[in-house]
C-alpha positions, -999 to 999 in steps of 0.1 A, spaced: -686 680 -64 -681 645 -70 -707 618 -73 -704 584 -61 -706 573 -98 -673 555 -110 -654 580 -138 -630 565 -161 -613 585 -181 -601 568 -215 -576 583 -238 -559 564 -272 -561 570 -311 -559 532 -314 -579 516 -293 -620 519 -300 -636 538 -270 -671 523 -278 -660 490 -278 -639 493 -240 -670 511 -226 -691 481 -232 -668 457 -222 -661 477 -186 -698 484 -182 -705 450 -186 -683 444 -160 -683 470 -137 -719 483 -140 -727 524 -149 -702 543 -147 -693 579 -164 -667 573 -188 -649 601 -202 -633 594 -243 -629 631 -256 -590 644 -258 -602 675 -236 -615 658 -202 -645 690 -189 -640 672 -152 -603 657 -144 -606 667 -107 -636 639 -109 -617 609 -123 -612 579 -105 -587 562 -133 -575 568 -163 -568 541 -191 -546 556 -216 -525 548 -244 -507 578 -244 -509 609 -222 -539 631 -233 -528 666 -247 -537 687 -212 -510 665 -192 -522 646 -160 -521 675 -132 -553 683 -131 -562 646 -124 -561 653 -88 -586 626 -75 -568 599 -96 -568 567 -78 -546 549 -109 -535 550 -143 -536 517 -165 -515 517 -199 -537 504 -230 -500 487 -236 -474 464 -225 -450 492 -217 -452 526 -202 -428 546 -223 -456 561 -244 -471 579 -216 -461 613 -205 -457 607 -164 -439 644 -154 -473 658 -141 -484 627 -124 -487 633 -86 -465 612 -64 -482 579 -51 -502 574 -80 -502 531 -94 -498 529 -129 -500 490 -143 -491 477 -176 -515 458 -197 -503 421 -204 -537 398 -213 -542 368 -228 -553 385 -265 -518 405 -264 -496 380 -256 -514 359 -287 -509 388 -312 -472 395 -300 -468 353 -306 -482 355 -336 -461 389 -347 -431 366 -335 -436 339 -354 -449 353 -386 -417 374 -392 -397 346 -383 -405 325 -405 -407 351 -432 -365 353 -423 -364 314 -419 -379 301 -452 -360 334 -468 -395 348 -484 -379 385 -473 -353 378 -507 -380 359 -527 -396 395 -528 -369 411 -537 -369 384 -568 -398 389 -577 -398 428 -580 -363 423 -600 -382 391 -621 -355 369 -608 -360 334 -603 -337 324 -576 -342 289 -554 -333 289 -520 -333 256 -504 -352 257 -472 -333 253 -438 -343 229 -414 -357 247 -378 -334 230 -358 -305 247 -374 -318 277 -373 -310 300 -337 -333 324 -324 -325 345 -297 -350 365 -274 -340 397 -257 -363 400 -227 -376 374 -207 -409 387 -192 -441 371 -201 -443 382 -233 -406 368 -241 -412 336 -225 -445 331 -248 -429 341 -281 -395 311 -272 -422 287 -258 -442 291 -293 -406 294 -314 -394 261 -297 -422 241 -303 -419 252 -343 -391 233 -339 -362 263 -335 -335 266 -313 -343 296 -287 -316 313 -264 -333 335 -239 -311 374 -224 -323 387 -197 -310 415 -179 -307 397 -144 -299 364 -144 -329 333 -148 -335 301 -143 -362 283 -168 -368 250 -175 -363 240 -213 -349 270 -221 -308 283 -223 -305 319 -208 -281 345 -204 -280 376 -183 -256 402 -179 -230 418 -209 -208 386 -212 -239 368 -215 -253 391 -244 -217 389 -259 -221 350 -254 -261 350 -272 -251 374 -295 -221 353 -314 -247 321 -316 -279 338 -329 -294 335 -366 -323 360 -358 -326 380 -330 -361 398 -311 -361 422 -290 -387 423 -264 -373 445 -232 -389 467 -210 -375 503 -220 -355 514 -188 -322 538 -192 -302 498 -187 -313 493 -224 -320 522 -238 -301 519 -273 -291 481 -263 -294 471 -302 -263 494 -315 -228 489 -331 -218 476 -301 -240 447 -300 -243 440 -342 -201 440 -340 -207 407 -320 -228 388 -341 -206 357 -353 -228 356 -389 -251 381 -408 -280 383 -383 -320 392 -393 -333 417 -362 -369 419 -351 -373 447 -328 -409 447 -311 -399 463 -275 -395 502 -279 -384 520 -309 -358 540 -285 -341 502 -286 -325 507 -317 -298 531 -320 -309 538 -363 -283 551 -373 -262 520 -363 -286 497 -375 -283 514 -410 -245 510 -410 -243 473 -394 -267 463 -426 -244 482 -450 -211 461 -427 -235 429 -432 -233 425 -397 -274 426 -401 -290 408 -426 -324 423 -424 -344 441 -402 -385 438 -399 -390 474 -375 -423 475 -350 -412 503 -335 -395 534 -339 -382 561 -321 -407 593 -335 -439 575 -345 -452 579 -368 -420 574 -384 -412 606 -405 -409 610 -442 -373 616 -444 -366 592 -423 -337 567 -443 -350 538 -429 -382 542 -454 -375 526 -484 -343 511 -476 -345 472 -490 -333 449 -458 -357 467 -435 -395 459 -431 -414 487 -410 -449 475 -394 -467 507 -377 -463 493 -337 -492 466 -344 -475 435 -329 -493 432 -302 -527 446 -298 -554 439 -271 -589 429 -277 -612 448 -254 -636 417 -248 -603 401 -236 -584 424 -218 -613 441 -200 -613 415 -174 -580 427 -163 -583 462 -168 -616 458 -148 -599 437 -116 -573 467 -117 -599 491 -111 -617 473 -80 -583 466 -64 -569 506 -72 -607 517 -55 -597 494 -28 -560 511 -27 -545 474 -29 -518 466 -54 -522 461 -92 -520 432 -116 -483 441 -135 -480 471 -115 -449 490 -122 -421 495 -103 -412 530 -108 -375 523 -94 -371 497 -125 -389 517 -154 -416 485 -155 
């Protein structure tokens, strides 16, 4: 039988459980918080906070109230044994969006002032000089134009870049050029230097970055995917670098992670592979929101970034 004791159940092999148990106590008060794989009580949860789905599925979750990604997205989590009527809410906090910003910007300018090639020199002892390009030549384009979109142009335009903005439904944003829709990808794609994803994975762009897309670029482009790995079609990626209709590619994501041994896209020398650490939430941060989540879930009121099942986020 349950007590009136609040259980969280927490489940991620990224995130520290120690460290978001303190933080939500602290907030919350006592509360029962569950961190091994194997939960001994799921029919006594409340919510769970998960970065992916723990290995006993969901259905035994019965008294769930709502799950709350560890993540921006939702496509890590295993939803089929779920029961119907259940909130789940994205995580999107202030110490995410910074590290997704700084993610941004750092590989940017690792494409802008051409430091991707000056490695290659150096491993080949070549001295080569590149003359630097000023930003305001230089286009960036931004798939996805949700919070974490409009942070990484905001902080790309004051560098001094040029930022387009794509969005799947059309936008109106002050200070920055958007396009929605396929004519306005076609349109983006033909003006863009380097391009970053950021979408929501829904089935509208699942494998939005293919041939189709790099066979519009109107120069050699550098691609910076940070949405989902299931993005990128690979294999097309592989042949639009060996085309040149990609320059380079600096990969956050990828469709099996970790990304396996045979995989070609190890090793290959245009592609840079990060293991999915763009953005990454702070629990002293981010517990605030995770915490608000739970009172208003408790109080069966909506969530902060709840999703909309209908849209995939």
């Amino acid at each position: 039988m349950k007590d009136n004791q609040l259980h969280l159940y927490f489940h991620s092999s990224l995130d520290d459980p120690d460290l978001w148990c303190t933080a939500l106590t602290r907030l919350l008060g006592p509360l029962k918080f569950s961190a091994s794989p194997l939960c001994s009580e799921p029919e006594t949860v409340d919510v769970a906070l998960l970065w992916t789905t723990p290995p006993q599925g969901l259905g035994a979750f019965s008294q769930l109230r709502a799950v709350l990604s560890l993540g921006a997205g939702i496509n890590q989590l295993d939803l089929s044994s779920l029961a119907q009527g259940v909130p789940l809410a994205r995580l999107v906090d202030d110490s995410l969006t910074g590290t997704m910003v700084e993610y941004a910007r750092a590989t940017v300018m690792r494409y802008h002032r051409a430091l991707h090639r000056h490695e290659q020199d150096t491993r080949e002892r070549r001295w080569h000089f590149r003359p630097p390009v000023p930003a305001g030549q230089r286009c960036i384009g931004i798939l996805g134009l949700g919070q974490l979109g409009l942070a990484i142009a905001k902080a790309l335009a004051a560098d001094g870049f040029r930022v387009l903005g794509w969005s799947n439904s059309a936008k109106t944003l002050a200070g920055l050029e958007s396009f929605s829709g396929e004519q306005g990808l076609t349109d983006l794609a033909g003006q863009v230097d380097i391009l970053i994803n950021v979408l929501p994975l829904t089935p509208a762009t699942r494998g939005i970055l293919d041939r189709t897309l790099f066979a519009r670029f109107g120069r050699p482009v550098q691609l910076i995917n940070m949405g989902r790995g299931e993005h990128l079609v690979e294999t097309d990626l592989l042949a639009a670098l060996n085309a040149g209709w990609v320059e380079a590619a600096t990969l956050d994501v990828t469709c099996i992670e970790p990304l396996p041994e045979q995989s070609l896209l190890w090793g290959h020398p245009d592609i840079l592979i990060t293991p999915h650490v763009a953005g990454l939430s702070c629990p002293d941060s981010a517990a605030a929101c995770v915490a608000q989540n739970i009172r208003l879930a408790l109080q069966g009121r909506p969530l902060i970034n709840q999703v909309d099942f209908t849209k995939g986020y």
